[in-house]
C-alpha positions in Angstrom: 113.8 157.7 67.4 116.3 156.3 70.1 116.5 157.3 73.5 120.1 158.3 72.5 118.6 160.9 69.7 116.5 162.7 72.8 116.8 166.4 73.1 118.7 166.6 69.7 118.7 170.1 68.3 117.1 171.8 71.1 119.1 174.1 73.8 121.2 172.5 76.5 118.6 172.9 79.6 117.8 170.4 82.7 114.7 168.4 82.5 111.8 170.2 83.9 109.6 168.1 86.8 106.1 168.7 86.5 105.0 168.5 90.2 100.6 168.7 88.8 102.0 165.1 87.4 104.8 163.7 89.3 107.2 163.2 86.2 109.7 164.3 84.3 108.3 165.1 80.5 109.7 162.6 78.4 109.4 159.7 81.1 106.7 157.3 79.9 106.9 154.9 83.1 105.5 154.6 86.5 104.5 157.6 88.3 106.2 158.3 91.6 104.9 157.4 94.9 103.6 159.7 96.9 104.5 158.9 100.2 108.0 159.8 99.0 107.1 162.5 96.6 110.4 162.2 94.4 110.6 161.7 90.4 109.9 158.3 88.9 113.0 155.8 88.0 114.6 158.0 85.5 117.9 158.7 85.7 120.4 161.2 83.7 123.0 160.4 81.9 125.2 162.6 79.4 126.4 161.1 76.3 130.0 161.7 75.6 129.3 162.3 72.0 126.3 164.4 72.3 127.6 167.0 74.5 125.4 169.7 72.6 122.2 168.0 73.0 121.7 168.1 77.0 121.1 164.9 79.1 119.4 162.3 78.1 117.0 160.4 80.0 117.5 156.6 80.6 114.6 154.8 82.5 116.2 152.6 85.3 115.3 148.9 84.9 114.7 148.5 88.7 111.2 147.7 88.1 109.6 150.9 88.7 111.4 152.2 91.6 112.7 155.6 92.4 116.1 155.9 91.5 116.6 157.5 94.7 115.8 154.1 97.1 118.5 152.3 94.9 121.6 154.4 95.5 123.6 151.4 97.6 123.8 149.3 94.3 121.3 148.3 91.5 119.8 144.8 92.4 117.6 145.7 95.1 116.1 148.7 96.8 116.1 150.5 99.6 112.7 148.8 100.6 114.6 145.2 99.5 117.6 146.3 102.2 114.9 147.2 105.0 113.4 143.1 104.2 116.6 141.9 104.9 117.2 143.8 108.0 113.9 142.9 109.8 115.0 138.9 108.9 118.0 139.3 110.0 116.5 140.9 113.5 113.8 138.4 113.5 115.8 134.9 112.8 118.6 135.2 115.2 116.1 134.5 117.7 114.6 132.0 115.9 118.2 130.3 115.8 118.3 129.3 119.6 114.5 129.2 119.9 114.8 126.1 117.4 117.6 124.5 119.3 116.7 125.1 123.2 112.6 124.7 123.0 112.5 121.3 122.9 114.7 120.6 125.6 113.2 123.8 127.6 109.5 121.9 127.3 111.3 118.5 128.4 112.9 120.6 131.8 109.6 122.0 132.6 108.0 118.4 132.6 106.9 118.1 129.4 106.6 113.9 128.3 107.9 112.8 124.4 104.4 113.3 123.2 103.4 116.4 124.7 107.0 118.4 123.0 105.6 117.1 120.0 101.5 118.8 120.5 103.2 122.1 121.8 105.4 122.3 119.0 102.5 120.9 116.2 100.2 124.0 118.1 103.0 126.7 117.7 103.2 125.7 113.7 99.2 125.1 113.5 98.7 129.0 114.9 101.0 130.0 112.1 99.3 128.7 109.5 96.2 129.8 110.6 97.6 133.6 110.6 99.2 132.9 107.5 95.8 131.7 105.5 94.3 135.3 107.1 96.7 137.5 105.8 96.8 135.7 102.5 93.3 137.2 101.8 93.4 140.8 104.1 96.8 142.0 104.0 96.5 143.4 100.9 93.7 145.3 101.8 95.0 146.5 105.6 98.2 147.2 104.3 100.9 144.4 104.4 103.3 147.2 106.1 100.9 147.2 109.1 100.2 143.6 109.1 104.0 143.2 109.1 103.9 145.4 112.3 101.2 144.1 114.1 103.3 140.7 114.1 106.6 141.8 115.0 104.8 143.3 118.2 102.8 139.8 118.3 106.4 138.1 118.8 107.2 140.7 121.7 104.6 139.6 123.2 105.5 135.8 122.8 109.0 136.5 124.6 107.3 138.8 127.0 105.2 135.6 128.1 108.5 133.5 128.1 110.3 136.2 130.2 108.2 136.9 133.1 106.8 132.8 133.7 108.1 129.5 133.9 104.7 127.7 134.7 103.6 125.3 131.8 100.9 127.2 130.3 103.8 130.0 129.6 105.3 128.6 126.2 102.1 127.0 125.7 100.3 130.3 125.0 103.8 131.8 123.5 103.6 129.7 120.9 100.2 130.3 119.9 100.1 134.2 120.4 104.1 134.7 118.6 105.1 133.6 115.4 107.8 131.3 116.8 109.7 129.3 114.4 111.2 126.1 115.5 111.9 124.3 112.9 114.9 124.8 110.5 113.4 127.3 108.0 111.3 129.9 108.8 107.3 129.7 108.5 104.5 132.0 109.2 103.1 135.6 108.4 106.5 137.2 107.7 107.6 134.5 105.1 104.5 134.8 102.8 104.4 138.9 102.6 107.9 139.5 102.5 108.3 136.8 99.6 105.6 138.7 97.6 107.1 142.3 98.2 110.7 141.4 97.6 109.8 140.8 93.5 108.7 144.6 93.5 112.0 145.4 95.0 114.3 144.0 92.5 114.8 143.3 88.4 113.0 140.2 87.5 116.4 138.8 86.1 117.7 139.2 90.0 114.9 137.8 92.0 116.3 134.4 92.3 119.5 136.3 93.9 117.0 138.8 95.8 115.8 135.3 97.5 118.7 133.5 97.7 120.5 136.5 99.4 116.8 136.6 101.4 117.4 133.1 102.8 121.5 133.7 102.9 120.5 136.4 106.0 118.2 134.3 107.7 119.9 131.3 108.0 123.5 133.1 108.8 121.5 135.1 111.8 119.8 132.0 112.4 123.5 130.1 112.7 124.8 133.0 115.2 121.4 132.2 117.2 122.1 128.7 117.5 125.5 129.6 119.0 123.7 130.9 122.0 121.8 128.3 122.6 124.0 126.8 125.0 124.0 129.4 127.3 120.9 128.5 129.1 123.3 126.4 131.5 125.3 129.4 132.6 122.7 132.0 132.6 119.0 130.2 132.5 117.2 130.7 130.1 115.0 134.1 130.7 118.0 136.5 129.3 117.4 135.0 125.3 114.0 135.2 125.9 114.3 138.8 126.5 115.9 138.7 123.8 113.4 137.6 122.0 111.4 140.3 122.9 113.8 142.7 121.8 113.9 141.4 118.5 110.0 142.4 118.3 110.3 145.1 119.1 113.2 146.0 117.0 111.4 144.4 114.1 108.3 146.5 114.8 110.2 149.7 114.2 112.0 148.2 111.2 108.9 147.9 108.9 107.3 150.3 109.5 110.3 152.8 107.5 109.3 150.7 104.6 107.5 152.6 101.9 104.0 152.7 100.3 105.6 151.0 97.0 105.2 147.6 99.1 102.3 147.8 98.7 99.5 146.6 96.5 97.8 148.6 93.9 94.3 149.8 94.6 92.4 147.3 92.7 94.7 144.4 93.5 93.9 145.2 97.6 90.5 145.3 96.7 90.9 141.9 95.1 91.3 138.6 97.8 90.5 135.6 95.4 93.1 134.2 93.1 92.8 134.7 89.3 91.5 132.1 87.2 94.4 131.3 85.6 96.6 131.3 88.6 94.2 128.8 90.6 95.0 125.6 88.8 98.9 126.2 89.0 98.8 127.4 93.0 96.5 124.6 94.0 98.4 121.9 92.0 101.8 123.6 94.2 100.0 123.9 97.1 99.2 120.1 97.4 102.8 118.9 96.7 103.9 121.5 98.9 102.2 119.8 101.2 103.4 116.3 101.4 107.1 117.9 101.3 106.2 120.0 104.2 104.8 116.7 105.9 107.8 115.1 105.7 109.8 118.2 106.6 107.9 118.3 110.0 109.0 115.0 111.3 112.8 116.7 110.7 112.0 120.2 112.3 115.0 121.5 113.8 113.5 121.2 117.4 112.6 117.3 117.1 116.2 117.1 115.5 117.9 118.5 118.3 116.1 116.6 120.5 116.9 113.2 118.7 120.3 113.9 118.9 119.6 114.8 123.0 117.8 111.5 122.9 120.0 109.5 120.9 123.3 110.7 121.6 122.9 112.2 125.1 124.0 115.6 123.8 123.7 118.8 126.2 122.6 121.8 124.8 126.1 123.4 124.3 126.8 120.5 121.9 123.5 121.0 119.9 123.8 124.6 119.4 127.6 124.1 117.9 126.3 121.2 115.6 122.6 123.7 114.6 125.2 126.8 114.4 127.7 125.1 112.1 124.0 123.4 109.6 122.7 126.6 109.8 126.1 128.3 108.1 126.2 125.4 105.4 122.6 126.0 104.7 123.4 129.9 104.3 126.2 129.3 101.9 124.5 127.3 99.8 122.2 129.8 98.9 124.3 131.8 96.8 125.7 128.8 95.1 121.9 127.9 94.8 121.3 131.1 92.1 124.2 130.8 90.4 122.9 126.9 89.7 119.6 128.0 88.7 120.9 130.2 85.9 122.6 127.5 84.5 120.0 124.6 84.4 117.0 126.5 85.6 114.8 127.3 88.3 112.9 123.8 89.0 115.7 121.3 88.1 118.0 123.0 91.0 114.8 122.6 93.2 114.5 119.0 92.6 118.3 118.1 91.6 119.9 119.3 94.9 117.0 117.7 97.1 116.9 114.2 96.2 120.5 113.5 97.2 120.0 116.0 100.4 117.1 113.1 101.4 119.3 109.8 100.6 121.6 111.9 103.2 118.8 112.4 105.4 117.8 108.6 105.5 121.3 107.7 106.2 121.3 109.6 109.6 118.7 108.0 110.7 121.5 104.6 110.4 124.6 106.5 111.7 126.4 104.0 114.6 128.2 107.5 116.0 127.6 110.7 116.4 130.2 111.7 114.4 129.2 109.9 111.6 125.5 111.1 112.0 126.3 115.0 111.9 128.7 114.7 109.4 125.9 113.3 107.4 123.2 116.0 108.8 126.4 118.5 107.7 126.3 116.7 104.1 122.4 117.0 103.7 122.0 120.6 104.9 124.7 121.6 102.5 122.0 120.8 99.9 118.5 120.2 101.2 117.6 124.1 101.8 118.9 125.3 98.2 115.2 124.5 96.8 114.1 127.0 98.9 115.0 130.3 97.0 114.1 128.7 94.2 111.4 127.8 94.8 110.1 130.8 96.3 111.4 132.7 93.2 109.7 130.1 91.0 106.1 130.3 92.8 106.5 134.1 92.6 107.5 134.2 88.5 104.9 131.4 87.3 102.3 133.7 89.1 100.9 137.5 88.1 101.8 140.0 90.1 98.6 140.6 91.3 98.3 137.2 92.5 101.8 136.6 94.7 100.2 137.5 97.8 97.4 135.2 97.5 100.2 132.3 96.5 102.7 132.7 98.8 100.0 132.8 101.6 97.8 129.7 100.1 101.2 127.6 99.4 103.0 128.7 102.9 99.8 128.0 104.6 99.4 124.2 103.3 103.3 123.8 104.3 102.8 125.1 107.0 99.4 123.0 107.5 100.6 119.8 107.3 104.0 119.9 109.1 102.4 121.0 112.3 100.8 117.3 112.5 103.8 115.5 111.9 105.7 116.5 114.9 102.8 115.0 117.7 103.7 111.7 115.6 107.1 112.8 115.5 107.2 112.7 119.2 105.4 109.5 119.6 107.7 107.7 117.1 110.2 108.9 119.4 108.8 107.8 122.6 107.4 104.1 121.4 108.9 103.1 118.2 112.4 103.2 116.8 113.7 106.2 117.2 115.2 106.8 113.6 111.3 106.5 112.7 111.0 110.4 111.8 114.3 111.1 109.8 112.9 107.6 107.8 109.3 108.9 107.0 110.9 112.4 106.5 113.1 111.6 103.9 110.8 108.9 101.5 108.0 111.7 101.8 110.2 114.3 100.3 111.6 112.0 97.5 108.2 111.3 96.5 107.7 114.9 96.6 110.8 115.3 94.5 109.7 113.1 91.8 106.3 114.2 91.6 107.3 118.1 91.2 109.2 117.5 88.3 107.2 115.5 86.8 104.0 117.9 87.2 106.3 121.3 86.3 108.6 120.6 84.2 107.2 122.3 81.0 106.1 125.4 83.3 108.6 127.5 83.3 109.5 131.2 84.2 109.3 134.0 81.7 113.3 134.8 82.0 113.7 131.2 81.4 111.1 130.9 78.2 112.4 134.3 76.7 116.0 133.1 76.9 114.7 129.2 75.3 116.2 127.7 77.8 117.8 126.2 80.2 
């Protein structure tokens, strides 16, 4: 019998809610949570040629979700819309922090080499609290854990705010979450990227992350804007900021609801699954070498080659990292729509090996005109593997093991960029200075061509029960 034929021949009445079970009779999906205590993702609908029969109930497709948390529109939840909040809070910060801390490290004293160890420590500390969480968060609660290091970043601009002795972004770096490289890394990345499938239809996770990234990077942009005003105002007002940004962040998550979380005897569960293990370490490692090369490239060690190279003030850098960062957050969008068309992996690799030819030819600009116009070219494609990618790590995965993945394949990125820019910096100070954009970009077309030719018969379940693309 259809769900159309429901309720035929009986009286016109509403559907009763059992509160003993937390369901409407009839529904034979999730049961609702109870931190909000509403009915489970059913909703009512009257059929215009059944008028006699009553309503019929029609489960929502949103995953599980209560049909309440998805009033603003049908491809992501109310949790989903908090996510994207907090990153939007969270990178704008990260925008001018990326730009200025370079420079700010080379005003306080700071030698070539020494930029390059604070900002390989600031990465290394990340990793290290993204490996924890990839095994406890589950079982602490990744709301909480999410909390915790929002408050942890308050406390990195705190230390930025109220000292200007060396040892001040020194310790920032290792007790925040500080990005400062182009894209974000760290604790936030890795949880958020596991709890934003459970937000959304699996035929919209790909736009879930694209839209994800979209946020980041367009906050990210407006941060970058400000990163000239250090030379009107110093520099203590954006690391208060900063600050605020925790804090705001802190009070952000924690509205988010108990359906982030993980079941009972997934939390209970920190090792991968068998089957997942072969398929996250094989990721993890070439994950790694692309990461490698990404650190030589981080947005910091860019904007200071360009200060190097160039002679470009920090007014200059933030216009050229504003305008990168709002070509990398448009091509987000146009990333999803590409990966419907020829699929998850072959947009990953497609759009990155010509964003790395671009890359290498930087490093050879005679102008500085020429040389962002070409940083301009590659950022309009080098970032559009990462919603795809995230979405692809997260689909070739079970559910149970996305937190576990994102925090084992975030944590090796993360890993082996923070060594590449201490050789960054050295490259810098004693070799040719085009050295890093070089080694950056043959890395990542190695990486390019090794991906493919390691995944390309795994594909996502959308894409196998379609048979194609």
């Amino acid at each position: 019998m259809g769900l159309a034929a429901i309720g035929a021949g009986r009286p016109h009445r509403r559907p009763r809610y059992d509160r003993r079970r937390r369901r409407v009779p009839g529904d034979r999906g999730p049961v609702a949570d109870p931190f909000w205590g509403a009915a489970t993702s059913v909703r009512v609908r009257f059929v215009a040629s059944r008028p006699a029969h009553g309503p019929v109930l029609i489960p929502f497709r949103g995953c599980g979700r209560p049909a309440s948390s998805v009033s603003f529109g049908d491809w992501i939840d109310r949790d989903g819309k908090i996510i994207l909040l907090e990153k939007t809070v969270r990178t704008a910060p990260y925008g001018f922090l990326g730009v200025l801390y370079g420079v700010y490290l080379d005003q306080l004293g700071f030698s070539p080499i020494a930029v390059g160890v604070v900002l390989t420590l600031t990465v290394l500390t990340s990793a290290l609290y993204t490996f924890v969480i990839s095994f406890v968060a589950d079982s602490i609660g990744r709301r909480r854990t999410l909390v915790f290091f929002a408050l942890t970043d308050a406390a990195a601009g705190a230390l930025l705010f109220v000292s200007t002795d060396w040892w001040a972004p020194v310790l920032a770096g290792i007790v925040g979450n500080m990005t400062v490289g182009a894209g974000e890394v760290g604790p936030f990345l890795s949880l958020e990227q596991s709890m934003l499938p459970k937000t959304t239809p699996s035929n919209r996770r790909t736009l879930a992350f694209s839209v994800y990234n979209l946020v980041g990077y367009g906050a990210s942009s407006v941060g970058a804007l400000l990163a000239g005003l250090p030379q009107y105002i110093g520099f203590r007002p954006l690391f208060l900021a900063y600050l605020v940004s925790g804090l705001l962040g802190a009070l952000i998550f924690s509205r988010l609801s108990g359906l982030v979380e993980a079941d009972g005897g997934r939390a209970r569960r920190v090792a991968l699954s068998p089957p997942a293990r072969p398929i996250v370490f094989k990721l993890s490692a070439l994950f790694a070498v692309d990461a490698f090369g990404g650190g030589f490239i981080g947005q910091s060690i860019l904007s200071y080659y360009f200060h190097l190279r160039f002679g470009l003030d920090l007014s200059a850098l933030g216009a050229i990292f504003a305008a990168s960062q709002i070509v990398t957050a448009l091509s987000f969008l146009l990333a999803e729509r590409i990966a419907r068309r020829i699929g998850l992996l072959r947009t990953m690799v497609f759009s990155h090996v010509p964003s790395n030819i671009f890359l290498l030819s930087v490093a050879f600009a005679p102008t500085v005109l020429i040389a962002v116009l070409l940083l301009l070219s590659r950022q309009s494609l080098s970032q559009m593997d990462v919603p795809t990618r995230q979405s692809y790590v997260m689909a070739i995965v079970g559910e149970s093991d996305r937190t576990a993945a994102a925090g084992l394949t975030n944590t090796t990125r993360t890993v082996t960029s923070s060594i590449s820019p201490s050789l960054a910096g050295y490259a810098l100070a004693n070799t040719w200075i085009g050295t890093p954009l070089v080694a950056a970009g043959t890395l990542k077309l190695v990486y390019d061509a090794a991906m493919y030719r390691s995944f390309r018969r795994v594909r996502p379940p959308e894409e196998s029960a379609t048979g194609g693309p």
